[in-house]
C-alpha positions, 0 to 999 in steps of 0.5 A: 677638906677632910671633916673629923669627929676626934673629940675635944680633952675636958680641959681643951674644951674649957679653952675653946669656950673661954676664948668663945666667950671673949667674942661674946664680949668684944662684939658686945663693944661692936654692937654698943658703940660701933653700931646701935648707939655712937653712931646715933649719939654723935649724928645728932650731936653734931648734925652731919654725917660726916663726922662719923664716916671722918671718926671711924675712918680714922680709928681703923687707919691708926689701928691698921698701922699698927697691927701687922706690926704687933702681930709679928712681935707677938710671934716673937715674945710669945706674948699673945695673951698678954697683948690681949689683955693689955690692949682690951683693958686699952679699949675699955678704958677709954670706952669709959670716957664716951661717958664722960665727955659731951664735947664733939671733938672729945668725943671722937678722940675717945672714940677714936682710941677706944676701936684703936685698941679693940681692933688691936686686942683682935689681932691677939684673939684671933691669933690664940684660935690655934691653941683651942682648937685642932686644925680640922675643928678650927672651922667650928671653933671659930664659927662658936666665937662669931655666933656667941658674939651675936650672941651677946650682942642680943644679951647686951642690947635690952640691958643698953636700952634700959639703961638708956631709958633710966640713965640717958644715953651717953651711960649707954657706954660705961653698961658697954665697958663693964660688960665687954671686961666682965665677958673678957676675963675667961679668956684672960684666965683660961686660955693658955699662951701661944707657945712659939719656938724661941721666944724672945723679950720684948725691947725697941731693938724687936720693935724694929726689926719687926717693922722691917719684918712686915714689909718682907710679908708684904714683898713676899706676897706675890710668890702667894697669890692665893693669899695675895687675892684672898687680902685683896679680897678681904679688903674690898668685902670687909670694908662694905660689911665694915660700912654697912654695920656702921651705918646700919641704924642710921640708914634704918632710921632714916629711910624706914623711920621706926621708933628707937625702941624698934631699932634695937627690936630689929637689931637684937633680931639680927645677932639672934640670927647671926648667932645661928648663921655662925654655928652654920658657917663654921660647920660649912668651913670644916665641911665644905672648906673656908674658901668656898664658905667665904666665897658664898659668904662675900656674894650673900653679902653683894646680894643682900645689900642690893636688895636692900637698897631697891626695897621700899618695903620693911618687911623685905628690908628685915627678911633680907638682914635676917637671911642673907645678911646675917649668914654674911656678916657671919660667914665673912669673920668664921671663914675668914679667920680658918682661911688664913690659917690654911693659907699663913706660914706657921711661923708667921701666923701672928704677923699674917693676921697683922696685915689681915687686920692691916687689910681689914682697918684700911678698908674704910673707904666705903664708910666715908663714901658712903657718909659724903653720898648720904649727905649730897644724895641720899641713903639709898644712893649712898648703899650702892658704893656698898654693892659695889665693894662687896661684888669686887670682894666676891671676886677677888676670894672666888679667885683666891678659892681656885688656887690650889692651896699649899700644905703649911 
């Protein structure tokens, strides 16, 4: 891929960094609920692990029943801000309730429908990345979304570790939604809509026919085997980056058994490096290209987490997430999404980054394995299901990346 200096319009830059920002903001959620604290929270709460593998398993098969199908109604209605705004406003809210209810199964339906909508609200986001960027910066201009989203995770966790020292950890989670709503209004206000050739009013009569429409993408595939194996790919290599960030502060405190307080130390490092890694990574995706940059990404990420789970030492434990892990977790979302628009049909962007998401909430299986593994065998056995995952998405994008790739 050819790597021009065409400069950014004043007002074109002003949308890049408001939908920037709204990745600040969303990994904000991720950081919060997804990683440092509700896992933590509803571990101890209901002694077992496999509650948490049970309640993420379940938030992303709802939200990936749904996704291809709201991806292609919004190629239809020109209503893709829209869609954001109304799904994150979604998530934010029933964020709030983590708060207010102390009762197990009240905790994972809020839970539940909480990332229901967050994964939701990414479909949008992800699809708007065409209005801020040209095709030939869209490489940089996602790579700016997944490094300011780190980002944030490292403003947000000193303010949820004091609030967790002063209030008690269950408010841990309304810090969370008033952060993730304050960071989303930019793009809300803006970033312009995605304009579609013949847009069309939104009716259950469009709900339907888009249902329908998925499942023509989906027999489709096989006359696209790049985008066939980059899915299938993606599905494996998400499902242990997935899995590993949701069970990253468990297994930490666990096997290594520091002090709460080191935990988030460790965590903030984390974002810290994967802020720069991302600014790399798209800088390799306009350079080098996003097949190639995804493909090194997926093998980092095979690679880090063996390691991971051979070393006794923490010291070699951080390195590792600090380098390989943090360039992997970063380059995993910065070439992906810039890999799927080289690879999706214009008109069908929406719908493709539906079952892009579809790909991505179904890849759960590595989290409920690795919970029931944990459980009978320990942590360290459990991580190797991880390798595994992440060796057979190594594959699968590496042969994606030898197909010539079509121009749109």
């Amino acid at each position: 891929m050819r790597f021009t200096n065409r400069p950014y319009s004043k007002d074109l830059m002003h949308s890049l960094w408001a939908w920037a920002l709204y990745d600040f903001a969303n990994t904000i959620f991720s950081a919060i609920v997804l990683t440092a604290y509700f896992p933590l929270y509803l571990t101890e709460l209901a002694g077992a692990n496999w509650y948490l593998g049970a309640a993420t398993t379940g938030a992303m098969l709802l939200a990936g029943i749904f996704t291809p199908v709201m991806g292609a109604f919004s190629d239809q209605t020109g209503k893709t801000k829209a869609c954001l705004i109304h799904t994150t406003l979604a998530s934010i809210a029933c964020l709030y309730y983590l708060s207010v209810f102390k009762t197990v199964p009240f905790l994972i339906g809020a839970f539940i429908f909480s990332c229901f909508f967050y994964h939701l609200a990414l479909v949008f986001y992800n699809s708007l990345l065409v209005v801020v960027a040209p095709p030939e910066k869209q490489g940089f201009a996602s790579g700016l979304g997944t490094g300011l989203g780190y980002l944030g995770v490292v403003f947000a966790l000193p303010i949820a570790h004091w609030t967790e020292q002063h209030f008690g950890r269950s408010r841990v989670f309304i810090a969370a939604a008033i952060l993730f709503l304050l960071f989303s209004l930019p793009a809300f206000f803006f970033v312009g809509e995605r304009k579609v050739a013949a847009p069309v009013s939104p009716s259950w009569h469009l709900w339907l026919a888009e249902w329908k429409k998925i499942f023509t993408l989906i027999k489709k595939l096989p006359q696209q085997p790049a985008l066939l194996l980059f899915l299938g790919g993606n599905f494996f290599a998400v499902d242990a980056l997935n899995s590993a960030i949701c069970w990253l502060m468990v297994y930490t405190r666990e096997v290594f058994h520091p002090q709460q307080g080191a935990l988030i130390s460790f965590l903030t490092a984390l974002n810290a490096s994967a802020f720069f890694m991302g600014i790399l990574a798209g800088i390799l995706t306009d350079r080098w290209g996003a097949a190639r940059t995804l493909t090194l990404s997926s093998a980092l990420l095979a690679v880090t987490l063996a390691i991971l789970a051979i070393t006794p030492s923490f010291p070699v434990f951080l390195a590792a997430n600090l380098t390989g892990g943090a360039f992997a977790i970063a380059g995993i979302w910065t070439a992906g999404r810039k890999r799927l628009v080289d690879l999706a049909p214009p008109e069908d962007l929406g719908g493709t980054f539906g079952l892009y998401g579809l790909v991505t909430k179904v890849s759960v299986v590595g989290s409920l394995l690795f919970s029931i593994i944990a459980d009978l065998a320990g942590f360290r056995q459990a991580l190797w299901i991880l390798v595994f995952s992440a060796g057979l998405g190594c594959f699968f994008l590496t042969a994606s990346a030898l197909i010539p790739e079509q121009t749109n």
